[in-house]
mmCIF file of the N, C-alpha and C atoms, coordinates in Angstrom:
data_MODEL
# 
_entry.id   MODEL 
# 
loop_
_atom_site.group_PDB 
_atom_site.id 
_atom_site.type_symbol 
_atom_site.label_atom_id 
_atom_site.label_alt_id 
_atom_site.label_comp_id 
_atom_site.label_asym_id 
_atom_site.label_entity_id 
_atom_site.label_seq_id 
_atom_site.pdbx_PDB_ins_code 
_atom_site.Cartn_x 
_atom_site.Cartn_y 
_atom_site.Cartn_z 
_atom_site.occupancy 
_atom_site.B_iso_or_equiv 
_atom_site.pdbx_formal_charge 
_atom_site.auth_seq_id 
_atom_site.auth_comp_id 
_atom_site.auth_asym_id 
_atom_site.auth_atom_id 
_atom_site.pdbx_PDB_model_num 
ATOM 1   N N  . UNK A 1 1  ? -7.213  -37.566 42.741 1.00 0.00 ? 1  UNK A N  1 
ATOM 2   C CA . UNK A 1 1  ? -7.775  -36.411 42.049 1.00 0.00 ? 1  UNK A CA 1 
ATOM 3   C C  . UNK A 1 1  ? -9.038  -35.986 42.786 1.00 0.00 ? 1  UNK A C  1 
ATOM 4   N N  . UNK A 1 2  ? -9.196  -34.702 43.112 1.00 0.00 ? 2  UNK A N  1 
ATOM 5   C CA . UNK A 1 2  ? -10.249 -34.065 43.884 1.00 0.00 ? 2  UNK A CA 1 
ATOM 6   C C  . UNK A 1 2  ? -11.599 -34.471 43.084 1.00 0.00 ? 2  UNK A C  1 
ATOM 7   N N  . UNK A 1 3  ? -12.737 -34.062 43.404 1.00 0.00 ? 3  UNK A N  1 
ATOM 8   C CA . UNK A 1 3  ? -14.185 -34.355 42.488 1.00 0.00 ? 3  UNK A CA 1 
ATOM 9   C C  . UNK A 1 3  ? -13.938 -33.473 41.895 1.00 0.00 ? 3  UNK A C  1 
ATOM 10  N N  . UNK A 1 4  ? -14.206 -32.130 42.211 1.00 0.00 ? 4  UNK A N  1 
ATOM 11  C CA . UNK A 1 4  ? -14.006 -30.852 41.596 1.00 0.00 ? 4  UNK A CA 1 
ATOM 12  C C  . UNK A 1 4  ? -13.688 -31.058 40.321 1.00 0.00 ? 4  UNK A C  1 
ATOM 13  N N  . UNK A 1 5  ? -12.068 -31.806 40.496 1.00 0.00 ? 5  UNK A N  1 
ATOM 14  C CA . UNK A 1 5  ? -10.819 -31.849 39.095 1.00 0.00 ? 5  UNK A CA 1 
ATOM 15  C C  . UNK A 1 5  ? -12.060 -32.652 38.482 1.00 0.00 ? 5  UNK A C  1 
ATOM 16  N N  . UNK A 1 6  ? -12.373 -33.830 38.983 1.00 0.00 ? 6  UNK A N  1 
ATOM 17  C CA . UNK A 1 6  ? -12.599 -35.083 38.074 1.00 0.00 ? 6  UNK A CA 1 
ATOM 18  C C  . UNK A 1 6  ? -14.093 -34.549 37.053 1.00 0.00 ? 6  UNK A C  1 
ATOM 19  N N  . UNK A 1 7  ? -15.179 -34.052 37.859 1.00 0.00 ? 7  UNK A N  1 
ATOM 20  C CA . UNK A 1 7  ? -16.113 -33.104 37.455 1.00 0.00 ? 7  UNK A CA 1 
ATOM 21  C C  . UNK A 1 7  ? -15.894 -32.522 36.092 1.00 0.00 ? 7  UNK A C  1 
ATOM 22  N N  . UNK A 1 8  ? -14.808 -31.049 36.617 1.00 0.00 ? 8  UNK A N  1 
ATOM 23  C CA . UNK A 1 8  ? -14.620 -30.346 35.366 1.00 0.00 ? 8  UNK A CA 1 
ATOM 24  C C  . UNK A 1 8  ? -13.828 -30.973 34.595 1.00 0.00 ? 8  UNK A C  1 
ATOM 25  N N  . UNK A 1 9  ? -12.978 -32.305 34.277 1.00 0.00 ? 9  UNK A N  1 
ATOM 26  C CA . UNK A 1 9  ? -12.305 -32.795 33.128 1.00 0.00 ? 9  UNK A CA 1 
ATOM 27  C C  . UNK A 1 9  ? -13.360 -33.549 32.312 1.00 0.00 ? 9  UNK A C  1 
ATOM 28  N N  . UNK A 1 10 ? -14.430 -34.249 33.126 1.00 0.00 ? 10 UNK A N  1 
ATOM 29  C CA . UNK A 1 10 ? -16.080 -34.986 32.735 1.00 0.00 ? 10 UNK A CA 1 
ATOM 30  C C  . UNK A 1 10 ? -16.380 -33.580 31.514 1.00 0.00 ? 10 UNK A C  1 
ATOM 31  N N  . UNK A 1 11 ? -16.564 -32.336 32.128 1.00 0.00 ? 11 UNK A N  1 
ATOM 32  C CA . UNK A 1 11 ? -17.503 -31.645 31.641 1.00 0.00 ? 11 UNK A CA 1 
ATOM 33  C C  . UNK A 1 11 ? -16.773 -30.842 30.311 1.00 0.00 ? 11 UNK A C  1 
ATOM 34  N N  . UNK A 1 12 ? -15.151 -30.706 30.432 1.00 0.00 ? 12 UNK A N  1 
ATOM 35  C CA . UNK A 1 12 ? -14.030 -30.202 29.030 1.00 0.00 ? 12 UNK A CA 1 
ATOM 36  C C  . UNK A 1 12 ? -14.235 -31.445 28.260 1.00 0.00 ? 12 UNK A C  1 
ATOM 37  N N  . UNK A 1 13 ? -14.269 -32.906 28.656 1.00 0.00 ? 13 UNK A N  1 
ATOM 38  C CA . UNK A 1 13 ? -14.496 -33.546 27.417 1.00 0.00 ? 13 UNK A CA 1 
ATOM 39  C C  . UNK A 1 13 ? -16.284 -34.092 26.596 1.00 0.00 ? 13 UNK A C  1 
ATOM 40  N N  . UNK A 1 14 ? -17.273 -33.507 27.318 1.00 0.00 ? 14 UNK A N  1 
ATOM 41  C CA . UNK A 1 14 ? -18.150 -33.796 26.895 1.00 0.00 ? 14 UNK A CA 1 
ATOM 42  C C  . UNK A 1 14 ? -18.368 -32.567 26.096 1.00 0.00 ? 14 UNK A C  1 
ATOM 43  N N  . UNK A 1 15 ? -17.692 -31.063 26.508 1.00 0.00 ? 15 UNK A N  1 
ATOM 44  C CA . UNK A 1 15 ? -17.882 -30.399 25.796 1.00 0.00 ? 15 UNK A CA 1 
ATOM 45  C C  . UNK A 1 15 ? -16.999 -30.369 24.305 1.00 0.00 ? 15 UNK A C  1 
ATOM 46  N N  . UNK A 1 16 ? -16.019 -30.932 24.508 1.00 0.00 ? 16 UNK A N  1 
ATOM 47  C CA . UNK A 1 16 ? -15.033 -31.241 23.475 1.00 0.00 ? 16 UNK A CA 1 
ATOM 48  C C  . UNK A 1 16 ? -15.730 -32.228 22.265 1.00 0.00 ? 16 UNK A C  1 
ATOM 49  N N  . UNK A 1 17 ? -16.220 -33.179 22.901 1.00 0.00 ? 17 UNK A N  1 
ATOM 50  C CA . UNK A 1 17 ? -17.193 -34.638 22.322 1.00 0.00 ? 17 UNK A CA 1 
ATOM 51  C C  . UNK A 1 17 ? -17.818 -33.711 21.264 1.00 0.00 ? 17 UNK A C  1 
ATOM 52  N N  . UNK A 1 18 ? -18.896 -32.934 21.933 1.00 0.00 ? 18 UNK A N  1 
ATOM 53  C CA . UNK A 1 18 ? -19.979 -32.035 21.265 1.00 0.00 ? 18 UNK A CA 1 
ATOM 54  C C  . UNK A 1 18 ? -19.539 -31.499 20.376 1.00 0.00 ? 18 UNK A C  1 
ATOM 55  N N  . UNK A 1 19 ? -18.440 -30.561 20.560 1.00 0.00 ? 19 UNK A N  1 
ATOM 56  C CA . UNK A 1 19 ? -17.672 -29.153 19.269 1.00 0.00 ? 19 UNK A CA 1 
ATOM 57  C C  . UNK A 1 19 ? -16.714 -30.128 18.803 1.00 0.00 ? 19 UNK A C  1 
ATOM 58  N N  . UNK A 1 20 ? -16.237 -30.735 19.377 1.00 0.00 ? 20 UNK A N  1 
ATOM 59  C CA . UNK A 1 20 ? -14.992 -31.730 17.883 1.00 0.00 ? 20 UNK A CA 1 
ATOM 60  C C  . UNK A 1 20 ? -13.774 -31.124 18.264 1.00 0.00 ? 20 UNK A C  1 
ATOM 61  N N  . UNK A 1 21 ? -13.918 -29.848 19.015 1.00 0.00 ? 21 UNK A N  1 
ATOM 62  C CA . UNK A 1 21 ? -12.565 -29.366 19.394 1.00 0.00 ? 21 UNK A CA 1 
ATOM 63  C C  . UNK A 1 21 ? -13.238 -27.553 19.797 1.00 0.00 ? 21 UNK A C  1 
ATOM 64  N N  . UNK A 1 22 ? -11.805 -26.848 20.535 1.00 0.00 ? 22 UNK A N  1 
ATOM 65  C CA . UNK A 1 22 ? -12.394 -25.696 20.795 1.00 0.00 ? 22 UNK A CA 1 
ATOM 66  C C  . UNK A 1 22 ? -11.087 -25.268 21.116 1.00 0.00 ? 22 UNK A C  1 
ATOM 67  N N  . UNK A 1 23 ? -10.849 -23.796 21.724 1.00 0.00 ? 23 UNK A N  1 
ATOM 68  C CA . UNK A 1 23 ? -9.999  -23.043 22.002 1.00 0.00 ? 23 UNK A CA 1 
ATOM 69  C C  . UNK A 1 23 ? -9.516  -22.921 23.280 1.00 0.00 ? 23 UNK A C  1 
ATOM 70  N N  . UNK A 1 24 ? -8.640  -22.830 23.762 1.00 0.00 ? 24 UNK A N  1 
ATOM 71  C CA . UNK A 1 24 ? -8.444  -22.478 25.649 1.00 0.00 ? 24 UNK A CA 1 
ATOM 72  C C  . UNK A 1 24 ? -9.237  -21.487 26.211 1.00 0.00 ? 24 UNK A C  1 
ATOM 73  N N  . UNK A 1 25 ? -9.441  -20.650 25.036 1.00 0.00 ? 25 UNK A N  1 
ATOM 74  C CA . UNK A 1 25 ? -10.088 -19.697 25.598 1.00 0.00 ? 25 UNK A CA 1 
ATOM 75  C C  . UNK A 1 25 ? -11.896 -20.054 25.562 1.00 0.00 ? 25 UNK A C  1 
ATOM 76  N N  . UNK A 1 26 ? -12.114 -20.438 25.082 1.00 0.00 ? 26 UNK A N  1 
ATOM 77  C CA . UNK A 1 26 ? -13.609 -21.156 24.907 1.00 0.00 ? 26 UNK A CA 1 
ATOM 78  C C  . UNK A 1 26 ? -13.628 -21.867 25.984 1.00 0.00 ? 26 UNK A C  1 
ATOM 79  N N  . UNK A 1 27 ? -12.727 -22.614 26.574 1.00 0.00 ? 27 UNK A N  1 
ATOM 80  C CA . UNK A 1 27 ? -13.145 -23.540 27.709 1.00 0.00 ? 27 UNK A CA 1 
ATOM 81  C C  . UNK A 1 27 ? -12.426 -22.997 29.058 1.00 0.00 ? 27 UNK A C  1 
ATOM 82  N N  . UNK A 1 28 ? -12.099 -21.726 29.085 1.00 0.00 ? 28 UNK A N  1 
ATOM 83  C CA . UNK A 1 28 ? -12.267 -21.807 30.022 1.00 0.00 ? 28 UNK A CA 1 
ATOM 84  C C  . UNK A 1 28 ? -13.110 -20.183 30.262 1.00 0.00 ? 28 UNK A C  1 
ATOM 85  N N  . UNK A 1 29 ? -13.819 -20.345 29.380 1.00 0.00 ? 29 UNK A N  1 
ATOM 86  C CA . UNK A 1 29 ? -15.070 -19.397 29.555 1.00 0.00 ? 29 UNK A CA 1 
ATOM 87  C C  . UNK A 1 29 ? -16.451 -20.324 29.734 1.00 0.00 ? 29 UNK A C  1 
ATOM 88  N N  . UNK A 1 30 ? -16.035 -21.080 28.992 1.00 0.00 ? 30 UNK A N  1 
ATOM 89  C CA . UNK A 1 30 ? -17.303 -22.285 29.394 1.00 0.00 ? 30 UNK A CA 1 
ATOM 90  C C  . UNK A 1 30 ? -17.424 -23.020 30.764 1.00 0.00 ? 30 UNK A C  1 
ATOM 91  N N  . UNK A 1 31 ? -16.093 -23.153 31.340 1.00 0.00 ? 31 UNK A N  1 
ATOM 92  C CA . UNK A 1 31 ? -15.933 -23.901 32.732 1.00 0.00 ? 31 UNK A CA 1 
ATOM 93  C C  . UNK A 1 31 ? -15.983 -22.717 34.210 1.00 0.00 ? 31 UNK A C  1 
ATOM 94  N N  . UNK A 1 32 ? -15.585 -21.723 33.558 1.00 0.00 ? 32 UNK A N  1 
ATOM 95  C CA . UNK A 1 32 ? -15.363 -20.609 34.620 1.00 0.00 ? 32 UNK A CA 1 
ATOM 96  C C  . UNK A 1 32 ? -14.231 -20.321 35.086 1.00 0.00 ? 32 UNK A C  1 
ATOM 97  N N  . UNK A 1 33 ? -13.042 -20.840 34.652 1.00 0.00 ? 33 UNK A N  1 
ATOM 98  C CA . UNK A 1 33 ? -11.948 -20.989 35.332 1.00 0.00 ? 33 UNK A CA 1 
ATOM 99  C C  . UNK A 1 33 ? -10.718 -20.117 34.045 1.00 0.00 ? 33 UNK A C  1 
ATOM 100 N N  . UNK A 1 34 ? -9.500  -20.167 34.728 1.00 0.00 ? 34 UNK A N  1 
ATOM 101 C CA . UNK A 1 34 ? -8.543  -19.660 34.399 1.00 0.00 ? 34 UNK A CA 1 
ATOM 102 C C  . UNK A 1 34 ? -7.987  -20.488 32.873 1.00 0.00 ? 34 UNK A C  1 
ATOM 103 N N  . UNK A 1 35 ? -7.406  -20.102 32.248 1.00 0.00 ? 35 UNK A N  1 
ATOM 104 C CA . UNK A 1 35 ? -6.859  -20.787 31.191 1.00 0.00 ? 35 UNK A CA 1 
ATOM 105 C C  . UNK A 1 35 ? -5.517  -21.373 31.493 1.00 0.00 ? 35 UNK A C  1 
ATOM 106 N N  . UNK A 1 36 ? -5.050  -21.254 32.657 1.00 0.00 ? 36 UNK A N  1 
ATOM 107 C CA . UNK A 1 36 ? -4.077  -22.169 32.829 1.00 0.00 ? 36 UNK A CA 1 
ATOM 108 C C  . UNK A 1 36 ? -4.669  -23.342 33.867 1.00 0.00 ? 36 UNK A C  1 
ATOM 109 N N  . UNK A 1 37 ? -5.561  -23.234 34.237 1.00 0.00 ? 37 UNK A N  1 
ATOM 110 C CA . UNK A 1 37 ? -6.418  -24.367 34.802 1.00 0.00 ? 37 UNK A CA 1 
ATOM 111 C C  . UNK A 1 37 ? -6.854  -25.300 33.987 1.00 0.00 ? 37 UNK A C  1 
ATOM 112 N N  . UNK A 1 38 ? -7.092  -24.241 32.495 1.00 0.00 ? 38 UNK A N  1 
ATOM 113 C CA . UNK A 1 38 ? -7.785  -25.371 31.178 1.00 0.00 ? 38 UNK A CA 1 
ATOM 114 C C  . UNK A 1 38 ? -6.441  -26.035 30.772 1.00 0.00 ? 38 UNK A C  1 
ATOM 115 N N  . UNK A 1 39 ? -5.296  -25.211 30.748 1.00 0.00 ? 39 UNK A N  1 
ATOM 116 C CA . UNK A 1 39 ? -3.796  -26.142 30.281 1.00 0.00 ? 39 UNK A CA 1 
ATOM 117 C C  . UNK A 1 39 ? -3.487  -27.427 30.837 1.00 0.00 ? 39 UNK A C  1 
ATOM 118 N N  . UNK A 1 40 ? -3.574  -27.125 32.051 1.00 0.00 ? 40 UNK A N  1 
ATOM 119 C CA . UNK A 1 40 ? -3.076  -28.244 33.227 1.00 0.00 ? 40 UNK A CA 1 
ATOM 120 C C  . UNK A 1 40 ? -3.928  -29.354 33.199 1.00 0.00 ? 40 UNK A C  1 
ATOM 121 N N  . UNK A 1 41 ? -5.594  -28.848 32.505 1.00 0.00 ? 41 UNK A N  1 
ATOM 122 C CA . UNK A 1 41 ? -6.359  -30.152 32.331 1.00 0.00 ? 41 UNK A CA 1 
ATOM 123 C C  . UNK A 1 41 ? -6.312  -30.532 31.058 1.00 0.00 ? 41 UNK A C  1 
ATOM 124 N N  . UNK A 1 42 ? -5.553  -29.692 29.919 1.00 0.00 ? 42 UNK A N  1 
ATOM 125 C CA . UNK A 1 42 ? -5.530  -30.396 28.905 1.00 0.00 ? 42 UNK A CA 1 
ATOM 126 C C  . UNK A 1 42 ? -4.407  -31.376 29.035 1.00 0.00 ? 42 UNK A C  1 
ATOM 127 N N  . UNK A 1 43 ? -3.617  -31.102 29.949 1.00 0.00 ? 43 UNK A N  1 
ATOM 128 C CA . UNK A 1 43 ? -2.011  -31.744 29.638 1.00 0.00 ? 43 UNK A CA 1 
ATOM 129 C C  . UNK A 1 43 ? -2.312  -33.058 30.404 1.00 0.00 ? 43 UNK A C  1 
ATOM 130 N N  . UNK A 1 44 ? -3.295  -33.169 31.036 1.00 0.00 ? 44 UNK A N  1 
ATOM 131 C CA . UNK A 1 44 ? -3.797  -34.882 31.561 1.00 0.00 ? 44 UNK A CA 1 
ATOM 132 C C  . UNK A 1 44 ? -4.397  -35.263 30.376 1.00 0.00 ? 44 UNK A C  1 
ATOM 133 N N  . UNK A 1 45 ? -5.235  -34.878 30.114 1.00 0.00 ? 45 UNK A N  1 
ATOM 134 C CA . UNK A 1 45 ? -6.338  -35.619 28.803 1.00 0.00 ? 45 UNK A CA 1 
ATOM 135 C C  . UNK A 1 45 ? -4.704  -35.638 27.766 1.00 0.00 ? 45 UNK A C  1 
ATOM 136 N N  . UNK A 1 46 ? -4.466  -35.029 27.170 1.00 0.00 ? 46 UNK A N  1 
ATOM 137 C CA . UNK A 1 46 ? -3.218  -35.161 26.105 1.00 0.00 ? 46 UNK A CA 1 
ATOM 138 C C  . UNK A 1 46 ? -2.144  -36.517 26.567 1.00 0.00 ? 46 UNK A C  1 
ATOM 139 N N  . UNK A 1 47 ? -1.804  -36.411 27.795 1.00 0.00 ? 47 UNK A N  1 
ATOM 140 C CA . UNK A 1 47 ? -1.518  -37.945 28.560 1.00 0.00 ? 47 UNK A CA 1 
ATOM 141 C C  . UNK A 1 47 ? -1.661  -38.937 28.320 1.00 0.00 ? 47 UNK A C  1 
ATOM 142 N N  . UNK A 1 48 ? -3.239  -38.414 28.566 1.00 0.00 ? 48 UNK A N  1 
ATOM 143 C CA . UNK A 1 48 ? -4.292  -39.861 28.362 1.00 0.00 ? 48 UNK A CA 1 
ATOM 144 C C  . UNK A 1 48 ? -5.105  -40.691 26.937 1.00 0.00 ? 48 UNK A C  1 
ATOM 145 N N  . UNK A 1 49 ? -4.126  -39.370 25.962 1.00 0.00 ? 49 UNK A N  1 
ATOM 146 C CA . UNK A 1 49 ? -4.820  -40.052 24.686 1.00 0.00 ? 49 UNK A CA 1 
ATOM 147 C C  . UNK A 1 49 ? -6.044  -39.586 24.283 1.00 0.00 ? 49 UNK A C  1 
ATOM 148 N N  . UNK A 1 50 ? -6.679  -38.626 24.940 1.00 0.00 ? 50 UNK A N  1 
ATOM 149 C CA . UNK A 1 50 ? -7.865  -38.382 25.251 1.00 0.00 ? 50 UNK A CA 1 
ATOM 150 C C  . UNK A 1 50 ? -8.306  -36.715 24.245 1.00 0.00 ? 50 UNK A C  1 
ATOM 151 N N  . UNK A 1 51 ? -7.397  -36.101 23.827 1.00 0.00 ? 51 UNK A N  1 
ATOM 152 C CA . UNK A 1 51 ? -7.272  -34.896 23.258 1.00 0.00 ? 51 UNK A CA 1 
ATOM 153 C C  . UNK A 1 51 ? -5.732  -34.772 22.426 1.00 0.00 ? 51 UNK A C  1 
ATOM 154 N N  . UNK A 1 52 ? -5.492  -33.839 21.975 1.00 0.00 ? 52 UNK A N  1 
ATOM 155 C CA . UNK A 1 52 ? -4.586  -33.187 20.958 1.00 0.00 ? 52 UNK A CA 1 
ATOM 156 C C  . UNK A 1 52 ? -4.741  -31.947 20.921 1.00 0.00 ? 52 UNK A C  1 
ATOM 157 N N  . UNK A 1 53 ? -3.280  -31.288 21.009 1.00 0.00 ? 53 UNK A N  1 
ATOM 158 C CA . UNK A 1 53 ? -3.197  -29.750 21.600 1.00 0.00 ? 53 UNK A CA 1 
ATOM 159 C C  . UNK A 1 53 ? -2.565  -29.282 20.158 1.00 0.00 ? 53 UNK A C  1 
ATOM 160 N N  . UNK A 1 54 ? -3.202  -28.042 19.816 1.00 0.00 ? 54 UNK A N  1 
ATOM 161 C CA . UNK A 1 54 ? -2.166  -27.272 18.708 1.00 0.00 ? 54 UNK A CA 1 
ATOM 162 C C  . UNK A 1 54 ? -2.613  -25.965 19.016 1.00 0.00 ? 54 UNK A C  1 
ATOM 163 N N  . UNK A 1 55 ? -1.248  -25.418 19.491 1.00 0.00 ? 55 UNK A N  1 
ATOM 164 C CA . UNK A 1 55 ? -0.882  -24.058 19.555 1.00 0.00 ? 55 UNK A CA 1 
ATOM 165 C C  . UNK A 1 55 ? -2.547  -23.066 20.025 1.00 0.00 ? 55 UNK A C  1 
ATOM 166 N N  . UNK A 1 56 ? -3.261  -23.237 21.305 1.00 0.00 ? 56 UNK A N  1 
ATOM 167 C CA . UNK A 1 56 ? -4.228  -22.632 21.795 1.00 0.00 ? 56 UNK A CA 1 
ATOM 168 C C  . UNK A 1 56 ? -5.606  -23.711 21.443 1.00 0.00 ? 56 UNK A C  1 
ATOM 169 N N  . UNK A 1 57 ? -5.398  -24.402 21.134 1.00 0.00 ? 57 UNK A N  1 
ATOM 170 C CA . UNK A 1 57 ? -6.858  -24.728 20.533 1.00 0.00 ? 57 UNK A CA 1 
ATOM 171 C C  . UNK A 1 57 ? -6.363  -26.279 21.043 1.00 0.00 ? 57 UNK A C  1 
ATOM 172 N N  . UNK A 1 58 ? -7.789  -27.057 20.834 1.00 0.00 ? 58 UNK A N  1 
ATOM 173 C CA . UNK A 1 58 ? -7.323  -28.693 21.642 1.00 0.00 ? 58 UNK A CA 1 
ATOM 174 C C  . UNK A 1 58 ? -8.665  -29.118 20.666 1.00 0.00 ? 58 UNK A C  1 
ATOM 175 N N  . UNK A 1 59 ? -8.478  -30.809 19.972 1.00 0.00 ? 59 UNK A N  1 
ATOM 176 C CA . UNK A 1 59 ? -9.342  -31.150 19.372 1.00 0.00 ? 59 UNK A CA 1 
ATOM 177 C C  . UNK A 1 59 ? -9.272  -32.526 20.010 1.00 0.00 ? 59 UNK A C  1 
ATOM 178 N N  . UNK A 1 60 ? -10.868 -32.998 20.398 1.00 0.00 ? 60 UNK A N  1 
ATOM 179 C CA . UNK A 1 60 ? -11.197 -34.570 20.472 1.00 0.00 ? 60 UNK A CA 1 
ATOM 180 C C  . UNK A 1 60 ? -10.634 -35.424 19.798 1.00 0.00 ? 60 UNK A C  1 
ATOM 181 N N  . UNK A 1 61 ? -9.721  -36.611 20.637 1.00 0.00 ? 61 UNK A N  1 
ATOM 182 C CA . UNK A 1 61 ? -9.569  -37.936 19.344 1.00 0.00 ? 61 UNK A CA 1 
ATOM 183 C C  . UNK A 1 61 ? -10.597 -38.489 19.471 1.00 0.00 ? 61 UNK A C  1 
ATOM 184 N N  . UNK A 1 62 ? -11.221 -38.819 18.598 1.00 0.00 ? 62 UNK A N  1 
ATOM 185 C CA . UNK A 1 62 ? -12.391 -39.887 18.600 1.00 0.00 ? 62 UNK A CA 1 
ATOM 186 C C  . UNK A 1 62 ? -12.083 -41.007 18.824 1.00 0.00 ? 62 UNK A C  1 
ATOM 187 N N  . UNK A 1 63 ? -10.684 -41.728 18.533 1.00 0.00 ? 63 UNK A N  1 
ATOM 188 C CA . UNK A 1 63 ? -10.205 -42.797 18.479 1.00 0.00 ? 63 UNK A CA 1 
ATOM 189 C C  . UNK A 1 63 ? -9.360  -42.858 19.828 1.00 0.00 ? 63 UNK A C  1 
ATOM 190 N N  . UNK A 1 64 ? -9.696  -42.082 20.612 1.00 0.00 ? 64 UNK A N  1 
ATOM 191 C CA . UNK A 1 64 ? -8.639  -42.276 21.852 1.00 0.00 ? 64 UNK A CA 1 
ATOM 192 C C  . UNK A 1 64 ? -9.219  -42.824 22.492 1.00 0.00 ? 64 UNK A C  1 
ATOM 193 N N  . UNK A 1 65 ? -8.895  -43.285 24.185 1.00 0.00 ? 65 UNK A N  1 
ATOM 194 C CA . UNK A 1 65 ? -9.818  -44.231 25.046 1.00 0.00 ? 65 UNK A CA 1 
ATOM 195 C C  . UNK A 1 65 ? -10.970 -43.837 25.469 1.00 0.00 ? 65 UNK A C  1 
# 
């Protein structure tokens, strides 16, 4: 995984940590990037246990790793 990637997935879940959850479109106005850039990084974190996707919007597990 590039820094870049590893960077902005650091910075979608600290912002996620903070709001408890947010919208695709919120993050990827917050990151600068495309919203299918925010998909492709939600669909690792969702992988990883790390988030939960419903229909545009993605919320922190607290209980994930």
């Amino acid at each position: 995984m590039s820094d870049t990637k590893s960077i902005r997935l650091s910075q979608l879940v600290a912002f996620l940590k903070e709001q408890n959850g947010a919208s695709v479109n919120d993050l990827a106005s917050h990151l600068g990037v495309s919203h299918m850039t925010v998909r492709r990084d939600l669909s690792i974190l969702e992988t990883q246990g790390v988030v939960t996707l419903f229909h545009g919007s993605v919320i922190y597990n607290q209980s994930g790793p």
